[in-house]
C-alpha positions as CSV (number, residue, x, y, z in Angstrom):
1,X,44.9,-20.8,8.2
2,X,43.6,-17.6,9.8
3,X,46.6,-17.7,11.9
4,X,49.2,-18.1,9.2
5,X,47.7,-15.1,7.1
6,X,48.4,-12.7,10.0
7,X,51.5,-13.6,10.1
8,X,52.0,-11.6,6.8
9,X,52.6,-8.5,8.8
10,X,55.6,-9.9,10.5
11,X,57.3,-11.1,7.6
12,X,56.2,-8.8,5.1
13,X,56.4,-5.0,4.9
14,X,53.7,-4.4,2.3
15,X,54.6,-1.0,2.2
16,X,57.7,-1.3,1.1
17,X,57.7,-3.9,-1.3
18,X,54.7,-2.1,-2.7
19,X,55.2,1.9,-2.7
20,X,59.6,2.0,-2.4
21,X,59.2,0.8,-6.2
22,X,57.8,2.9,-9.6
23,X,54.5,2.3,-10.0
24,X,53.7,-1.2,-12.4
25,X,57.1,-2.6,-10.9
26,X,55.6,-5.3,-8.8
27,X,51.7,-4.9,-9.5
28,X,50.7,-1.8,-9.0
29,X,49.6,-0.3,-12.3
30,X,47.4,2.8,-13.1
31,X,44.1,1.3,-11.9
32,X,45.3,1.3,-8.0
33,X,47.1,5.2,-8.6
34,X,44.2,6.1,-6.3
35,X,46.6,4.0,-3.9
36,X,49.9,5.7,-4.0
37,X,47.8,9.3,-3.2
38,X,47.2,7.7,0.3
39,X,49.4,8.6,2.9
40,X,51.1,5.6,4.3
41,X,49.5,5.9,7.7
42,X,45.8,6.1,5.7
43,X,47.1,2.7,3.3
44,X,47.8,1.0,7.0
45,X,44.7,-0.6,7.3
46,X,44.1,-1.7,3.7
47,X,47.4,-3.7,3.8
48,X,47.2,-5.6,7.0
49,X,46.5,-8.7,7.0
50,X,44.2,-9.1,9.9
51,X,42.1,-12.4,10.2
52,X,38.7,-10.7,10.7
53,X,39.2,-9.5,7.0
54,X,40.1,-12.6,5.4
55,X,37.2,-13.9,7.4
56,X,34.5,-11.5,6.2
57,X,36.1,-12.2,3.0
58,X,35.2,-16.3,3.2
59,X,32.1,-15.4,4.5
60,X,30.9,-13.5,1.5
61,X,32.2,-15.5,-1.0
62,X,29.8,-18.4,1.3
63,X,26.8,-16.2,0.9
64,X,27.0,-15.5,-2.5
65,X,28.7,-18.8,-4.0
66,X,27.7,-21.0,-1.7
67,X,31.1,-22.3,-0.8
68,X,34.6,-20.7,-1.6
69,X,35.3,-24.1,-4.0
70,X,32.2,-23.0,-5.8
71,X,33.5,-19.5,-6.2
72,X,36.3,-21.0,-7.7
73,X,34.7,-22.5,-9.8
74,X,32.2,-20.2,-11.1
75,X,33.2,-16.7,-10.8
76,X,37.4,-17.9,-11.9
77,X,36.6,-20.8,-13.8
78,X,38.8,-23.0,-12.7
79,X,39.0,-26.7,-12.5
80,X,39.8,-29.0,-9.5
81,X,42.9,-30.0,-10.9
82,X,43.7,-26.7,-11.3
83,X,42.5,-25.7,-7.3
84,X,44.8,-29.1,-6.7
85,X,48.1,-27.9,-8.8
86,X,48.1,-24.3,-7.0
87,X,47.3,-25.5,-4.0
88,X,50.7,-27.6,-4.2
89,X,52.4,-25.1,-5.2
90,X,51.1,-22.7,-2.7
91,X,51.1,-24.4,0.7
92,X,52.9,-26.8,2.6
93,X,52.4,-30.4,2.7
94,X,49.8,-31.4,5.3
95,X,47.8,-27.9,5.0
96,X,43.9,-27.7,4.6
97,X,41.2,-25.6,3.8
C-alpha cells in the first residue's frame, strides 16, 4: 500500500492540478488561501506523497483510535458497509489493508 501511495508523484502533478486552476475549482477553497501564498518550491513538501507521511499518519490514528477501522468509525462515523462500498470503489480487486 505504502508503495502504491508514492507512486502519486509519478502520475500526479499536484501542483498543477491544484494551483494552475482559480481557487475553489477543484478543492481548494478560502480555508487553505494560506496555501496558494506558498511559493511552489515551499508547497513541495506538503504535496508529496512520501510513505513515511502516510505512515506517521496510520500510526497516529493507532495511538489515538486504537486501530485506523476504529477511527473510521468513531471520529467519521461510518459503518462497515460503508468502509466496504468505498473500498470497492476505491481499490482494485485483490487489495488489502
Amino acid at each position: 500500500m505504502l508503495e502504491d501511495f508514492a507512486l502519486t508523484d509519478q502520475v500526479a502533478d499536484l501542483e498543477r492540478v491544484l494551483f494552475a486552476h482559480p481557487a475553489g475549482s477543484v478543492g481548494l477553497g478560502e480555508e487553505q488561501s494560506y496555501l496558494r501564498a506558498l511559493t511552489p518550491e515551499a508547497r513541495a513538501p506538503l504535496l508529496k506523497a512520501a510513505p513515511e507521511y502516510l505512515e506517521a499518519a496510520f500510526d497516529q490514528l493507532r495511538k489515538d483510535y486504537g486501530s485506523i477501522r476504529d477511527y473510521l468509525r468513531q471520529e467519521l462515523q461510518l459503518t462497515d458497509d460503508r468502509v466496504a462500498r468505498i473500498r470497492a470503489h476505491l481499490l482494485e480487486d485483490g487489495a488489502r489493508e
